[in-house]
BADRENDREN-47094 format. One record per residue: x, y, z of N, C-alpha, C in turn. Coordinates in steps of 0.2 Angstrom, whole numbers, plus 5000, padded with zeros to 4 digits. Layout:
REM residues N
XYZXYZXYZ/...
//
This chain:
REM residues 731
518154534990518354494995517954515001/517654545002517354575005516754535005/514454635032514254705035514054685043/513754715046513654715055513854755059/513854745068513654815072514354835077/514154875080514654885083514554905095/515154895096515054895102515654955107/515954935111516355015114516555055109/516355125112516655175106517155185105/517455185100518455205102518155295099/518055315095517955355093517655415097/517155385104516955445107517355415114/518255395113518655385116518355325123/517655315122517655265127518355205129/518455215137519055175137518655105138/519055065135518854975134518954945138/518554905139518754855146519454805145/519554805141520154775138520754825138/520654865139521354935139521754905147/522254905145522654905151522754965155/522654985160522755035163523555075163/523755035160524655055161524555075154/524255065148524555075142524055155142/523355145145523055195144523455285146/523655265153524155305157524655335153/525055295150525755305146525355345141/524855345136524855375130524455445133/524155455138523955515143524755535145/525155505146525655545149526055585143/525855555136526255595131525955645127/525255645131524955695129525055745133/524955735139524955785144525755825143/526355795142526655805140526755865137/526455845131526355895125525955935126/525555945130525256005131525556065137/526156015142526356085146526756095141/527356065134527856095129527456165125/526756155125526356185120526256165114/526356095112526556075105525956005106/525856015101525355965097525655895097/525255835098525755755100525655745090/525355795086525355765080526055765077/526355835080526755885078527455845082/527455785084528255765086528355715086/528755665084529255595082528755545087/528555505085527955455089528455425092/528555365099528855315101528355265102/528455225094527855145095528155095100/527555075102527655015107528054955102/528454925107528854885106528554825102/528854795097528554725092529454695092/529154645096529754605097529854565091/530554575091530754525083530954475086/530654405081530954345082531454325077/531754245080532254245074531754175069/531054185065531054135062530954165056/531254105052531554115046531254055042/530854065037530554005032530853975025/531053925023531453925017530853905012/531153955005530453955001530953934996/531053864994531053854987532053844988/532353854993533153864994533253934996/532753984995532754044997532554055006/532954075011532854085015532354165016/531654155021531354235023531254235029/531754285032531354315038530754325039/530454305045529554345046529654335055/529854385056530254415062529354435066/528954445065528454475068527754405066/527954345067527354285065527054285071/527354305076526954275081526354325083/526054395079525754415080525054385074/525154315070524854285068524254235072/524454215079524054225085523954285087/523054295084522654355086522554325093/522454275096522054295101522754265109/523154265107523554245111523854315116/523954305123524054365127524654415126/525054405121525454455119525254475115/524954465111524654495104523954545106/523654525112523054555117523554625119/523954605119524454655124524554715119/524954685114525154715109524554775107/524154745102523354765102523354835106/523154825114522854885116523354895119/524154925115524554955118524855035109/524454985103524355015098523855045099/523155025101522555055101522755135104/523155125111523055155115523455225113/524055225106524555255104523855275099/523755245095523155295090522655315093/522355315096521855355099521955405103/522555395105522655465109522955515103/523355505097523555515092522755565088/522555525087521755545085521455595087/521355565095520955625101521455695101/521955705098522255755099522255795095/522055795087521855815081521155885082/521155935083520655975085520155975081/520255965074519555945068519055885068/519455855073519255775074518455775075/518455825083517655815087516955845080/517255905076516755935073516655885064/517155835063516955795058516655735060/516555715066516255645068515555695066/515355745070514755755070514455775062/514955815059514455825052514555755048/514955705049514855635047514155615049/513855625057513255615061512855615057/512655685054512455735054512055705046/512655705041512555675033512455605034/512455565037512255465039511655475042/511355535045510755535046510155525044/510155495039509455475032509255405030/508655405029508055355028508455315022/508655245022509055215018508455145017/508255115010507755065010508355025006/507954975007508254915000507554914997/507954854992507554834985506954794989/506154804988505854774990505654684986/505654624991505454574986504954554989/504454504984503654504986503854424984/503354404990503554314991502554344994/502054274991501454274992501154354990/500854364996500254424996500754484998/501454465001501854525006502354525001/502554605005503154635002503654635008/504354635007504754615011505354675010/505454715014506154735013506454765021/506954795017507454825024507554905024/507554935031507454995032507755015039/508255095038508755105041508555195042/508355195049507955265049508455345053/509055315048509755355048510255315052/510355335059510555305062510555245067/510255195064510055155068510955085066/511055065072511355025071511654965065/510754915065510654885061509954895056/510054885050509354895048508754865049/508254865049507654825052507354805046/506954725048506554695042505954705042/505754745038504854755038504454695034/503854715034503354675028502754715028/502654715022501754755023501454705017/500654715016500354675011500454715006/500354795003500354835000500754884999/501054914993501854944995501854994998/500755014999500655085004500455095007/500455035010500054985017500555015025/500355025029500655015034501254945034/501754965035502354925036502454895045/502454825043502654795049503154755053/503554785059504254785060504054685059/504654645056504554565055505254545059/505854575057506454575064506854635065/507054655071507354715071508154675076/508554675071509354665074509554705078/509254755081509554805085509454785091/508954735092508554695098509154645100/509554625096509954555096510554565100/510654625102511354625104511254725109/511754725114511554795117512154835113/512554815110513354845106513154845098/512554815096512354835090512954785086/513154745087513854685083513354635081/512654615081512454585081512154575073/512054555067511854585061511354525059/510954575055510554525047510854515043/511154455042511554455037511254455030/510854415031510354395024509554345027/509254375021508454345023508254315019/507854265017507354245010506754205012/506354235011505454225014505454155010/505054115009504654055008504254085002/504154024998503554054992503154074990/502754064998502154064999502054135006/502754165005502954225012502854195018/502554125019502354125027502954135031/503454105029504054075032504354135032/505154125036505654185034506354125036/506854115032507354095035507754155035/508254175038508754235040509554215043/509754245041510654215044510854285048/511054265055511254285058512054315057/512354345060513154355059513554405067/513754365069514054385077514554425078/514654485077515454515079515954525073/515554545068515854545060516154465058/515954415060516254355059515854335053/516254305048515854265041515454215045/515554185048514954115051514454145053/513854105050513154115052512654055055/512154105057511754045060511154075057/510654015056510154005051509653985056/508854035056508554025061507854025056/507154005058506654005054506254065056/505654095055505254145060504654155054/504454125058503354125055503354185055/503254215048502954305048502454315050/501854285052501354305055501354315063/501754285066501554295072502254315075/502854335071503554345071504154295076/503854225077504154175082504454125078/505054135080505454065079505154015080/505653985076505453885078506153865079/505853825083506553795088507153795085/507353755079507953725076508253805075/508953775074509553815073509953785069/510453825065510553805058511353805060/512053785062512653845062512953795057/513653845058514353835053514153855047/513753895046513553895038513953955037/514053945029514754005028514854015020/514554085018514654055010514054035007/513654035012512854015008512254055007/512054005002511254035000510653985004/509954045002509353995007509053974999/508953904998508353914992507853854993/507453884994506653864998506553824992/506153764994505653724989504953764988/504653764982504053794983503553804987/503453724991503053724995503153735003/503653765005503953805009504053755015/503953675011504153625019504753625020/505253665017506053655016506753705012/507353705011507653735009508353685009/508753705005509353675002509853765006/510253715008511053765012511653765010/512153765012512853735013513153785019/513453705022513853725028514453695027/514953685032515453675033515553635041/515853595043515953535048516153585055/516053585058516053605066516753605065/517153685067517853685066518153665075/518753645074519053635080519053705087/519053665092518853725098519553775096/519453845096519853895096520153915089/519853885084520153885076519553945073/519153945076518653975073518454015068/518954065071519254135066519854135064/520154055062520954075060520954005056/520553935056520453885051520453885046/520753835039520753835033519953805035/519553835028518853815028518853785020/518853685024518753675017518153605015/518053575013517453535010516853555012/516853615009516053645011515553595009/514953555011514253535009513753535010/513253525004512353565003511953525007/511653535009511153505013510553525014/509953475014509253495014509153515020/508553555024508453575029507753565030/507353505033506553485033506253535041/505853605036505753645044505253615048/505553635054505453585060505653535062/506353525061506653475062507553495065/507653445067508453495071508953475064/509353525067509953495062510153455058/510353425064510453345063510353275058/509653305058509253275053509253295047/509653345042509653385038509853335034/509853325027509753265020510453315018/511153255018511453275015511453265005/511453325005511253324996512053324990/512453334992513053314989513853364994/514153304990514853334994515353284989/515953314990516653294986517053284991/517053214992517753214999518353194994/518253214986518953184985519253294982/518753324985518853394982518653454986/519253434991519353504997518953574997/519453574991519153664987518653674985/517953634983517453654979516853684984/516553724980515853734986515353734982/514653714985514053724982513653744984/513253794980512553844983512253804976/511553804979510953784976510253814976/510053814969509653864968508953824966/508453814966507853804966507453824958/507453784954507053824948506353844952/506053914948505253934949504953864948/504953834943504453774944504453714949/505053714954505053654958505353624954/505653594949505753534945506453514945/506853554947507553554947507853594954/508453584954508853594960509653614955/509853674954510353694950510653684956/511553684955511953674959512553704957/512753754958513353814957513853764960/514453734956515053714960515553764958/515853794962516253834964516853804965/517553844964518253824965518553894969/518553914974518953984975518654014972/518854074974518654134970518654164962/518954104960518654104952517954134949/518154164944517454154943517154084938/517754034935517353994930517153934937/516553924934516453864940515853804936/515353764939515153714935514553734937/514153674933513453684935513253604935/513053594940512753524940511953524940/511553484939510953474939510453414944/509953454948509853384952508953364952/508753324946507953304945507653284951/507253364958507153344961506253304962/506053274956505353244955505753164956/506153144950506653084952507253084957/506953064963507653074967507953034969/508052974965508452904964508752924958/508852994954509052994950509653024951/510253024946511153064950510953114950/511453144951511653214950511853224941/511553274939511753274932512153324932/512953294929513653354929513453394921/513153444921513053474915513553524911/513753574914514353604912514853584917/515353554915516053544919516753574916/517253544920517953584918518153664921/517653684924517853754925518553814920/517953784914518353824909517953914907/517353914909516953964909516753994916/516254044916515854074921515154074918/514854034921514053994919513754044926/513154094925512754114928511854094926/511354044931510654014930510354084928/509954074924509554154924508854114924/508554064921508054034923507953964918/507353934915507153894913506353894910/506253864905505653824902505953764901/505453724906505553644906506253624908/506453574901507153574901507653634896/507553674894508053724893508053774899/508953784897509153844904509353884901/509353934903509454014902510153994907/510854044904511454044905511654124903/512054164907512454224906512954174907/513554194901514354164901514754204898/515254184898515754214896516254174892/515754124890516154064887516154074880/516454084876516454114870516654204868/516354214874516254304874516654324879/517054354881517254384888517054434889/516654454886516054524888515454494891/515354434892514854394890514154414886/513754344886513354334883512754284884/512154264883511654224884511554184882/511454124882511454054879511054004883/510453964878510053914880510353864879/510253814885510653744884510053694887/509853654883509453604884509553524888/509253524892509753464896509753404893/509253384888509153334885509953314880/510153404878510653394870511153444873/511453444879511753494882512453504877/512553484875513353484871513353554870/514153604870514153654866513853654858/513953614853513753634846512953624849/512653624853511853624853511353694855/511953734860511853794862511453834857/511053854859510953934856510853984859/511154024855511554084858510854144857/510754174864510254224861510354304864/510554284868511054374868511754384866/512154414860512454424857512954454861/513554434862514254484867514254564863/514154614867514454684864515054694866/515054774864515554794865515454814873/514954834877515154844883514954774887/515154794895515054704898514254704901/514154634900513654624902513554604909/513254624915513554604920512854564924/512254594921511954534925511354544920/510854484921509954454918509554424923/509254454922508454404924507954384921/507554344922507154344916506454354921/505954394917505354404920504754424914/504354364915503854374908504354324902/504154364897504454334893505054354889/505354404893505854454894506454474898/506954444894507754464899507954564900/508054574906508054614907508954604909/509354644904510054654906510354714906/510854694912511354774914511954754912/512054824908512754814905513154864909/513854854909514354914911514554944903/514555004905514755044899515355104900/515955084901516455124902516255124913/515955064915515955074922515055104923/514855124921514255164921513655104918/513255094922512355054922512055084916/511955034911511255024908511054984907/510355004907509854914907509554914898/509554874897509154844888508654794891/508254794888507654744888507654674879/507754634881507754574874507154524876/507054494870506454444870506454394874/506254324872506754264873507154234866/506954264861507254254857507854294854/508054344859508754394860508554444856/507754474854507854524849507654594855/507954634851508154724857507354714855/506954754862506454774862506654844866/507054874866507254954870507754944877/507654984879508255004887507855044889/507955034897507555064903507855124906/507655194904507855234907507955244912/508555304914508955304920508755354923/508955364931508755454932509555494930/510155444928510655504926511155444926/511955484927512455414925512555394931/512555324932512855314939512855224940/512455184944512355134948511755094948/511455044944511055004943511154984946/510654914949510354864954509654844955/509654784954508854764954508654714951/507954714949507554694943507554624943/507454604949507454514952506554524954/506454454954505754434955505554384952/504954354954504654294950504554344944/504354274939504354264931503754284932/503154284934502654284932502354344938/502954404938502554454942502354514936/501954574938501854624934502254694937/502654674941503254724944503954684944/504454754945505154704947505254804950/505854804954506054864958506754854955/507254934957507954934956508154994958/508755014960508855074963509555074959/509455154960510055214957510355254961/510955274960511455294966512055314962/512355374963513055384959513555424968/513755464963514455474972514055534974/513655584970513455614975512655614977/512155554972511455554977511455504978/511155514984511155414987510655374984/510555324986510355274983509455264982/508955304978508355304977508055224974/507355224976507155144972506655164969/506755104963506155124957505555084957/505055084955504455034953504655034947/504854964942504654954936504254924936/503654954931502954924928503254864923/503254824920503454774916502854764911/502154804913501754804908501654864902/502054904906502154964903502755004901/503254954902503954974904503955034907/503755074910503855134915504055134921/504355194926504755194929504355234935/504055204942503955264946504255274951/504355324955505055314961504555304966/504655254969504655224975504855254983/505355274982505555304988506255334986/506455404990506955464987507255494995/507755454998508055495003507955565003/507955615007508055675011508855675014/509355715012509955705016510155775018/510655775023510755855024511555855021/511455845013512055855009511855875001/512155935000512055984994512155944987/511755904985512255864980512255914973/512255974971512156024968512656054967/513056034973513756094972514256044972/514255954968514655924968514655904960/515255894957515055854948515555814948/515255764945515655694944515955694934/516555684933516955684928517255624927/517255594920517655544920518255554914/518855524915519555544911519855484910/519855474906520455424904521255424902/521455394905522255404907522655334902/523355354903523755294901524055254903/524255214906524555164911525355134909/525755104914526255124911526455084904/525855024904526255004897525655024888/525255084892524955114887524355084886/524055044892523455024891522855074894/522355104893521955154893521455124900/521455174905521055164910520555214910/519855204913519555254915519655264922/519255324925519355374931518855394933/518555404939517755464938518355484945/518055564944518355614946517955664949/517755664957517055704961517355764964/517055804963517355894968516955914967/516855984970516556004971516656084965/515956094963515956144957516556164958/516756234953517256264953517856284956/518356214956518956194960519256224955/519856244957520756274955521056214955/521356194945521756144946522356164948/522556184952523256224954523656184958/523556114959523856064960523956064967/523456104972523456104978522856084982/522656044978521956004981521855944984/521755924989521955884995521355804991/521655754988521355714984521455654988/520855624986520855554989520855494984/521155464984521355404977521055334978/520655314979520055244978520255194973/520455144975520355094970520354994972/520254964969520154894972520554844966/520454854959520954824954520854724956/520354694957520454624958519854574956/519954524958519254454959518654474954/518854524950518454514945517754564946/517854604952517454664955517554724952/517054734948517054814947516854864954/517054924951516754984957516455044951/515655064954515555094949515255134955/514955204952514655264956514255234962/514455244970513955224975514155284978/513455324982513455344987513855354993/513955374997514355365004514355425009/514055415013514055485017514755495020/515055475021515855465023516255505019/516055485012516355505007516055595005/515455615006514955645005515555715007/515555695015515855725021516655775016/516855705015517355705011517455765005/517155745000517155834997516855865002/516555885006516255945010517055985012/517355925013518055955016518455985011/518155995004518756015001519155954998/518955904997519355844996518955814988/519555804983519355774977519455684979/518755664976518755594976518955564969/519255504970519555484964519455434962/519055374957519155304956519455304952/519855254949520055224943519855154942/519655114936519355054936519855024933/520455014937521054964935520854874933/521554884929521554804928521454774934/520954694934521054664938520354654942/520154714940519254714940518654694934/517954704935517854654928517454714924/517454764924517454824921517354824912/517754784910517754764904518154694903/517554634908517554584904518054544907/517954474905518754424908519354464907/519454474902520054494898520554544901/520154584904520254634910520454624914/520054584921520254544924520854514923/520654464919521454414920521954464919/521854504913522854564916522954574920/522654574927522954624932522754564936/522954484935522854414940523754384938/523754354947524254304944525154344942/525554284937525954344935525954434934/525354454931525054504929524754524934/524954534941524554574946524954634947/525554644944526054734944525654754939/525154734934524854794931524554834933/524154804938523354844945523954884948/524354894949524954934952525254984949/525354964942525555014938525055064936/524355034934523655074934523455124937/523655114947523755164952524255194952/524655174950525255244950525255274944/525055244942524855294935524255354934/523655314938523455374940523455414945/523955404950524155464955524655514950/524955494946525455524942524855574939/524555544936523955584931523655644933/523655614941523155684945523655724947/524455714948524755774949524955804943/524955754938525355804928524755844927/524255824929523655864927523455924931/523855934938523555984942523455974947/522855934947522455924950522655924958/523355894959523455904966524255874965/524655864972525355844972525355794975/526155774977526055704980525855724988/526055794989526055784999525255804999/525055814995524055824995523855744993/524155714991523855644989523555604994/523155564996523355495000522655454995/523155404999522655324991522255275001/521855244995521555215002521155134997/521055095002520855024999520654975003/520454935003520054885008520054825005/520454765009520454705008520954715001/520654654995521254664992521354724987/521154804991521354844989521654884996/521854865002522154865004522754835001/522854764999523554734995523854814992/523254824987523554904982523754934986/523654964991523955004994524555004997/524454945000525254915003525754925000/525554864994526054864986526254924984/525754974984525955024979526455104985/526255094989526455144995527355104994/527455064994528055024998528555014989/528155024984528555044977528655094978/528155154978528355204976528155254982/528355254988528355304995528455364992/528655384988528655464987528055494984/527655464980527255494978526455504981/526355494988525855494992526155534998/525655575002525555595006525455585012/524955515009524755485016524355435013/524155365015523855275016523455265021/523155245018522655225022522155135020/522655095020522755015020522254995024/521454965021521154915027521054855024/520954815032520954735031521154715024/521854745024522254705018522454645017/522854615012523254565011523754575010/524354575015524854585017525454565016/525354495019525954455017525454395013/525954435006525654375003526054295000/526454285005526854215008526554165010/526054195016525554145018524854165018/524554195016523954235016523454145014/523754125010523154055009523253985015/523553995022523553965027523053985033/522654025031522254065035521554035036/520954035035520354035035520154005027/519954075024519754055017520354095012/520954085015521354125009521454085006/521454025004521753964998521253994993/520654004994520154014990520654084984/520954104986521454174984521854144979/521954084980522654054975522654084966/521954074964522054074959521954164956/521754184963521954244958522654254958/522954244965523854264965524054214966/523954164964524454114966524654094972/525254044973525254034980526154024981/526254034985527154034986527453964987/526753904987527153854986527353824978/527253854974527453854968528153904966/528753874966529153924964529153984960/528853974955528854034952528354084953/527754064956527354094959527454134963/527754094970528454124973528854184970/529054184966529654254965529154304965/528354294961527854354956527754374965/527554344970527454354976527854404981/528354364980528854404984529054474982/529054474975529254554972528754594974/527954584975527554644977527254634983/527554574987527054574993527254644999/526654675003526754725006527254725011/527254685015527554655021528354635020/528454595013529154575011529654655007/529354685005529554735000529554815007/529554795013529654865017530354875017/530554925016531354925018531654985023/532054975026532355025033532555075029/532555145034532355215034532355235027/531755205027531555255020530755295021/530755355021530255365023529755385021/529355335021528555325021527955355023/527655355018526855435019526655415026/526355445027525855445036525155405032/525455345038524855285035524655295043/523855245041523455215046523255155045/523355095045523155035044522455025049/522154985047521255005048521254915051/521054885053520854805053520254795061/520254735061519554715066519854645069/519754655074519954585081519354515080/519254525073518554445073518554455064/519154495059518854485054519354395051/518754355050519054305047519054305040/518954335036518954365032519654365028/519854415030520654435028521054445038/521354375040521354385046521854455049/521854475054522154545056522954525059/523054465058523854445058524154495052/523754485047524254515040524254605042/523754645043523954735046524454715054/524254685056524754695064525554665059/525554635056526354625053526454675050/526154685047526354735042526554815045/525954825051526054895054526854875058/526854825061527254825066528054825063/528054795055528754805050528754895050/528454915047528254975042528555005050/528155005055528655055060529155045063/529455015063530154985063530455015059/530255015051530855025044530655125043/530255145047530055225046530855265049/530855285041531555355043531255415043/530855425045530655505045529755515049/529755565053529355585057528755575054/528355535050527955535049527555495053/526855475053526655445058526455375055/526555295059526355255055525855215062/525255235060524855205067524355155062/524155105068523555055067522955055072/522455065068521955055072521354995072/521254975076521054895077520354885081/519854875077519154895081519154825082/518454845089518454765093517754735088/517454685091516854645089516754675082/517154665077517154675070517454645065/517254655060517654575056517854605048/517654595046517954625037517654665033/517054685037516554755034515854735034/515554695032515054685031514454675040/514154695040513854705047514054745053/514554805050514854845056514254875056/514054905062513554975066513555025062/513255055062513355115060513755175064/513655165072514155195076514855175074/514955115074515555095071515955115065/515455135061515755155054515755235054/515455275058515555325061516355365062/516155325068516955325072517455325068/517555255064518155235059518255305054/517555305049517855385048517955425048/517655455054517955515057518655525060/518755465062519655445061519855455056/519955405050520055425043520155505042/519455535042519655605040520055645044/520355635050520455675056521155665053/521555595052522355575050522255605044/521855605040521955655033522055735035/521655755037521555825037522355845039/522755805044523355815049523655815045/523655755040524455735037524355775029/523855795028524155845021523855905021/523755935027523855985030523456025027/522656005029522156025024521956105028/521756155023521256205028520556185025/520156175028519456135028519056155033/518156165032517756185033517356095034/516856105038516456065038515756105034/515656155034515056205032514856165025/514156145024514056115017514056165013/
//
């Protein structure tokens, strides 16, 4: 569910033009406080700003629910501004008081220091990629003709903004590379603006593209144009808080204003649907992805752009499957599905005889998941997950194994996209302790030459990744990868961090992380588990842990927190679990089941209440994985694990930090400010239950690098305090 830049520092305590001078004061006077006592502000009973309760009460179904704190569901209204930096003002001074705090932001610095590339793609004569020279805000677009040519800066987003909030979100050259169209992203906000820029001479052209949201660029070959989807001009002030619905594709003739854009289809009788559209290599077709929510079955329609008094042809419908394009000869299309196989599988479908009994099947479902294809030559190149772990195979077009593409170790594939008719494709490798290196594959020799291999100032030698399988409570078998650092003491005093996301049919497999890096340095065991409810192994997966069957993703993490204390490995006051968006949800859910068995939480831009969570922005899009509370029975599966409904007075709760941003329209930050402002209200015991709230930022994608800094050096500053670590920054 689930990038961009950042602006005032909270982290090197910059005070905000937004802090009230009276709230700054008061949290200085309780520090100052604590320091004539001699006592640490960590070390004493916190007094949170005030969250006025109201008296409104919702009826669900005959069932009355208080939700006493809605009115912090107006983000931008002046009590809720108030609110905001009267909590900022209480965690940062909280924060700033931690002595290990200043010496972890900088070895944080220190390891985020290093040359980060992306996958390079070649459109014409030029290559095309992104490059981040440690610390730079945003990363910068290059282009060179040769991959050993001098590189030329094409846009540098660092320029766009003096706060660095200003992001690339996404880019895709023209066929022929002259062009560039690129989307903009403002302040961590999902909306973009679509701008054009002549790589040759690096200038825009006039036209500007907005409301785009949820979309792809897919150029016509002859680079006079591109197919989008946008969404209708929301009402003044809804911006970041509006249901986002009847999304529609539209053509875009460059050098022309908006205005003028050739609407290419829309459903006014079908609120919910969306379409991205994909261009075949040959020109001849216009695939059209229609979407339903975050589902993954969706449809595929067909649009003959050589006849264009011809309809749209509905070729796969019902959203009974997950149809992904992989390409085409003529009229056969190449399809990854899971129609048949939940692990999926490959199938030609001809649009002349599309029926299921006409398909041919040519890559076979296994036993591990298949998770993505391309085709280049006359060669599908597939990545399977195997127990969570990348491997690529190579098939014909006729589905027969022609080998697998070696790896530099176990970890994290990505790649291997490009035209049909190139003699390269690229992909990059990355597990939890080396970062992310890029390959050159030869296609004519199947070989592998590395391309580019970060420099980090981080020992990945002295770390080893394990994986274990555990049993969940109703005996269903999970895997785990399990990171430390060489010869740890399982003596069940080892300060662990517990990762996981368990939803939407996202796996999590070995990545990189300097934050994380940091993390073991500290003496800290990282932990994922690949719960139900991710696609790890296939639909089947998923749907367990969707819907009624969302207590399983629950039970899977408590099950492996149990795991790691029967095993040793560490206790509950050494625990804390931590999660983002709808593992954020886990956390909330899971801390507010079982508060004894965590040390400390660390919940960001979750989903909180999930009552109304689909009255927001894009959360209706969410229904089908959770349902919605306006269905009775859906209702009850809701109410019993939502984080917000299930707090209950003085019981006492790990030391949480709730994480959220003032612009994510994403998962809107009404849901952490309820949820923070219940949870301390209902706290029977000293522990600390603060929120921190970054300005000009939105749901993760396009934070700063400064920004993401700060945040986790906060992160590790509340961990270090609350499980009362002894820890070294020393690599």
């Amino acid at each position: 569910m689930l990038h961009g830049k950042r602006v005032t520092s909270w982290g090197r305590r910059t005070v905000g033009r937004w802090w009230h001078a009276g709230c700054w004061l008061a949290a200085a006077a309780l520090l100052l406080a604590d320091v004539a006592t001699g006592q640490d502000a960590t070390d004493r009973r916190i007094v949170y700003p005030e969250s006025t309760r109201e008296s409104v009460v919702e009826d669900y179904h005959g069932q009355p629910v208080a939700d006493p704190y809605r009115w912090l569901e107006d983000t931008e209204s002046p009590t809720t501004r108030d609110w905001i930096e009267r909590q900022n003002a209480l965690t940062f001074g909280y924060l700033k008081s931690i002595p290990q705090r200043a010496a972890i932001e900088q070895r944080l610095t220190d390891v985020w220091n290093f040359e980060r590339y992306d996958l390079p793609v070649k459109r014409g004569n030029r290559y095309f990629f992104t490059h981040n020279d440690g610390l730079q805000n945003q990363s910068v677009l290059y282009s060179m003709t040769d991959l050993e040519a001098p590189r030329a800066v094409l846009l540098d987003p660092n320029t766009l903004s003096t706060d660095g909030t200003v992001a690339l979100a996404s880019w895709q050259p023209s066929e022929d590379g002259r062009l560039l169209a690129y989307m903009i992203a403002d302040g961590g906000s999902d909306w973009r603006t679509v701008r054009i820029r002549r790589v040759n001479t690096r200038e825009d052209l006039p036209e500007e593209l907005r409301w785009v949201k949820f979309s792809s660029i897919a150029w016509v070959p002859s680079g006079e144009g591109f197919f989008y989807s946008r969404y209708d001009e929301p009402t003044a002030g809804q911006e970041l808080l509006g249901a986002n619905y009847f999304q529609k594709l539209y053509y875009h003739q460059v050098g022309t204003a908006q205005s003028d854009d050739v609407l290419v289809y829309e459903r006014s009788d079908q609120k919910e649907w969306g379409f991205h559209g994909t261009v075949t290599e040959d020109g001849r077709y216009l695939v059209i992805d229609v979407t339903r929510g975050t589902n993954p079955q969706n449809q595929i329609f067909i649009k003959d752009l050589q006849n264009h008094d011809q309809p749209v042809q509905e070729l796969l419908t019902g959203f009974t499957a997950e149809f992904v394009f992989v390409g085409n000869d003529g009229t056969t299309f190449y399809f990854l599905t899971d129609e048949g196989a939940p692990r999926r599988r490959v199938v030609a479908i001809d649009l002349t005889s599309p029926q299921p009994p006409q398909w041919r099947e040519l890559i076979q479902e296994s036993s591990d998941t298949l998770e993505r294809v391309t085709l280049l030559g006359d060669r599908f190149i597939a990545t399977y997950l195997h127990d969570a772990l990348s491997a690529v195979r190579l098939f014909t077009l006729d589905g027969s194994s022609v080998g697998e593409v070696s790896l530099p170790g176990l970890g994290t594939v990505e790649g291997f996209g490009g035209r049909r008719d190139a003699d390269e494709t690229f992909f990059s490798f990355t597990n939890y302790s080396s970062p992310r290196s890029i390959q050159r594959f030869d296609l004519k020799t199947d070989t592998s030459q590395l391309w580019r291999q970060p420099q980090i100032a981080f020992d990945s030698s002295q770390f080893v990744t394990e994986q274990v399988f555990y049993a969940s409570r109703d005996g269903t078998r999970v895997p785990m990868l399990l990171t430390y650092k060489r010869g740890i003491k399982r003596d069940g005093t080892n300060p662990t961090l517990l990762y996981a996301y368990g939803g939407f049919n996202i796996s999590l497999t070995p990545v990189f992380s300097p934050e994380n890096a940091v993390w073991l340095e500290l003496g800290g065991i990282y932990a994922v588990p690949n719960l139900r409810g991710g696609g790890e192994y296939g639909r089947e997966w998923h749907e367990a842990g969707m819907l009624d069957r969302k207590q399983n993703v629950f039970d899977d993490f408590i099950a492996a927190a149990e795991y790691l204390i029967r095993e040793q490995w560490t206790q509950p006051t050494k625990l804390a679990i931590r999660g983002r968006s709808n593992g954020g949800l886990l956390v909330g859910a899971t801390m507010t089941q079982r508060p004894e068995l965590f040390g400390a939480c660390l919940p960001a831009v979750g989903v909180m209440d999930m009552l109304r969570f689909h009255k927001f922005t894009i959360g209706w899009a969410w229904t089908g994985e959770f349902g919605s509370s306006a269905d009775p029975q859906q209702f009850k599966v809701l109410q019993s694990y939502s984080p917000l409904h299930n707090i209950r007075p003085g019981i006492c709760y790990p030391a949480t930090m709730v994480t959220t941003a003032d612009r994510d329209d994403r998962v809107v930050p009404g849901h952490s400010f309820k949820f923070a402002a219940a949870l301390q209200a209902a706290q029977g015991c000293d522990r600390p239950i603060l929120i921190r709230v970054e300005t000009r930022a939105g749901h993760g994608a396009g934070t700063p690098v400064s920004k993401r800094i700060e945040e986790a050096a906060d992160c590790w500053a509340f961990l270090v305090q609350s499980l009362g670590m002894q820890w070294s920054t020393t690599p």
